[in-house]
C-alpha positions as CSV (number, residue, x, y, z in Angstrom):
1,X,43.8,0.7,-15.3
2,X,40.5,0.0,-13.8
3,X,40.2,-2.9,-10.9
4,X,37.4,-5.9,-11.9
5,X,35.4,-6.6,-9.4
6,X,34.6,-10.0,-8.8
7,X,31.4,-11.4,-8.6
8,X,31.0,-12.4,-5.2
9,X,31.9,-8.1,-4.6
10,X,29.0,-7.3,-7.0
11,X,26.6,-9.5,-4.8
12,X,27.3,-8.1,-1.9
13,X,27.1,-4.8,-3.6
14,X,23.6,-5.0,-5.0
15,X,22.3,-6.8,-1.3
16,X,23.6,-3.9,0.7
17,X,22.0,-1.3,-1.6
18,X,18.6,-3.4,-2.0
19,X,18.9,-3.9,2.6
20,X,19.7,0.0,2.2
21,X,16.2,0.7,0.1
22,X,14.0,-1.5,1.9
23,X,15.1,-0.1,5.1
24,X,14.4,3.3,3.4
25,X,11.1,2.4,2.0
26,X,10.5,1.4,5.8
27,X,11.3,4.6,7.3
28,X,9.2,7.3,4.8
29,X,6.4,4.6,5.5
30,X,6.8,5.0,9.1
31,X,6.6,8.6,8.8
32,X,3.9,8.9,6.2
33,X,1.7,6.8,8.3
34,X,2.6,9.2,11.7
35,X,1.5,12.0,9.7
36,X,-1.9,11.1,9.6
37,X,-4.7,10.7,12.7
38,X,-4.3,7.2,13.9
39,X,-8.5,6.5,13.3
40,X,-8.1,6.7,9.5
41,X,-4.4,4.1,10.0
42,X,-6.9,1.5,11.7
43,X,-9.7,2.1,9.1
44,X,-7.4,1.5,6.2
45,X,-6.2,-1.7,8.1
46,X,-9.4,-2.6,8.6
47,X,-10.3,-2.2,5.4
48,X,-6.9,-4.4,4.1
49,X,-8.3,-7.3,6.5
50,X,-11.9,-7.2,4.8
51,X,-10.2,-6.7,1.4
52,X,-8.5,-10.1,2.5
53,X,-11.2,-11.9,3.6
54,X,-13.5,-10.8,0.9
55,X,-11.0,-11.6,-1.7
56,X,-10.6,-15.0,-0.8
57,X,-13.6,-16.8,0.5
58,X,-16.5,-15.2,-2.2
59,X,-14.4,-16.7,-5.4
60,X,-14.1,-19.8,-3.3
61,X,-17.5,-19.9,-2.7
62,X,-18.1,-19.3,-6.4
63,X,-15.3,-21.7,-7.8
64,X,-16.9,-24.5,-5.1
65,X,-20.7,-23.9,-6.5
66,X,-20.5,-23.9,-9.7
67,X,-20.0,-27.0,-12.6
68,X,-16.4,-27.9,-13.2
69,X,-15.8,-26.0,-16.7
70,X,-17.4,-22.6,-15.9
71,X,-15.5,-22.2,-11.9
72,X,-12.2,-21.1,-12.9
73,X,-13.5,-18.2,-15.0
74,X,-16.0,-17.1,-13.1
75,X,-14.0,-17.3,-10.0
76,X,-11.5,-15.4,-11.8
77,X,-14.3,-12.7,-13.1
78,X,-15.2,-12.8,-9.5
79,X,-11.9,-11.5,-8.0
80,X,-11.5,-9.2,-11.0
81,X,-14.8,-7.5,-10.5
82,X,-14.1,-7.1,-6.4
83,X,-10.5,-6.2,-6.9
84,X,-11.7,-3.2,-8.9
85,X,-14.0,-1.9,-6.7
86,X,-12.1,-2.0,-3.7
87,X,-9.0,0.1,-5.8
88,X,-11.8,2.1,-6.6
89,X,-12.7,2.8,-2.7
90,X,-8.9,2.8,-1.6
91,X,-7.9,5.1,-4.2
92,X,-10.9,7.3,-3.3
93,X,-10.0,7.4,0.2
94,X,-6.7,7.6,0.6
95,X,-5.0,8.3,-2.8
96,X,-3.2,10.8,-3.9
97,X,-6.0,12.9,-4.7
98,X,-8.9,10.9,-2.1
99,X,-10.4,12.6,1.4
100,X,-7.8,11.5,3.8
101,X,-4.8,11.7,1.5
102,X,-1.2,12.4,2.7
103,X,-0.4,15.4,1.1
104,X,-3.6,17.1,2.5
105,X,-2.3,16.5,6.1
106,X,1.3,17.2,5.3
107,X,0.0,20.9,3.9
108,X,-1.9,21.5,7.0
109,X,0.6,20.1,9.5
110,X,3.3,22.3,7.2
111,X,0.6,25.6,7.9
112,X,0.2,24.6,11.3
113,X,4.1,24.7,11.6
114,X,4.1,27.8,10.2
115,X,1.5,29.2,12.4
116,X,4.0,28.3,15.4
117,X,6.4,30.2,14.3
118,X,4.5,33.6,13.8
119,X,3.2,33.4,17.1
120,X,6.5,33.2,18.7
């Protein structure tokens, strides 16, 4: 005969295991960002802060000039167009297949391992 568990036993349940996989998450982003020189970590957080600032003060600027009916939408178009682009540039840069990807450095780093270990 199989034991019910009470509610309060599922929450706690699901809250450990969702602690558990953000502290997961954490620690494989930790070590993806390790993995690669620390010049292209402060580019792409450089690149975060202008996405930021970009993305919120140019549709302002747009919502605040133009006539009432027309500032949502073009506001709107505004941060579509922009948010685009920059996926465009991330993705170039450091996506799965862009210049400074992950899994370039984690093949080399894996050769250069390997290198090691035939030299001693």
């Amino acid at each position: 005969m199989q034991s019910r568990k009470s509610r309060l036993d599922v929450h706690v349940e699901k809250t450990e295991n969702l602690a558990n996989y953000l502290l997961r998450k954490k620690r494989e982003n930790i070590q993806n960002s390790l993995v690669r020189p620390l010049y292209q970590e402060a580019l792409k957080s450089l690149f975060l802060v202008v996405i930021l600032l970009i993305d919120t003060f140019i549709p302002l600027e747009v919502f605040r000039d133009l006539p009432n009916p027309f500032n949502i939408i073009f506001s709107l178009v505004t941060l579509g167009v922009f948010l685009y682009g920059e996926m465009m540039v991330y993705n170039s840069l450091w996506g799965k297949k862009g210049r400074w990807s992950l899994d370039k450095y984690k093949k080399s780093s894996g050769k250069a391992v390997e290198e090691k270990k035939d030299m001693v």
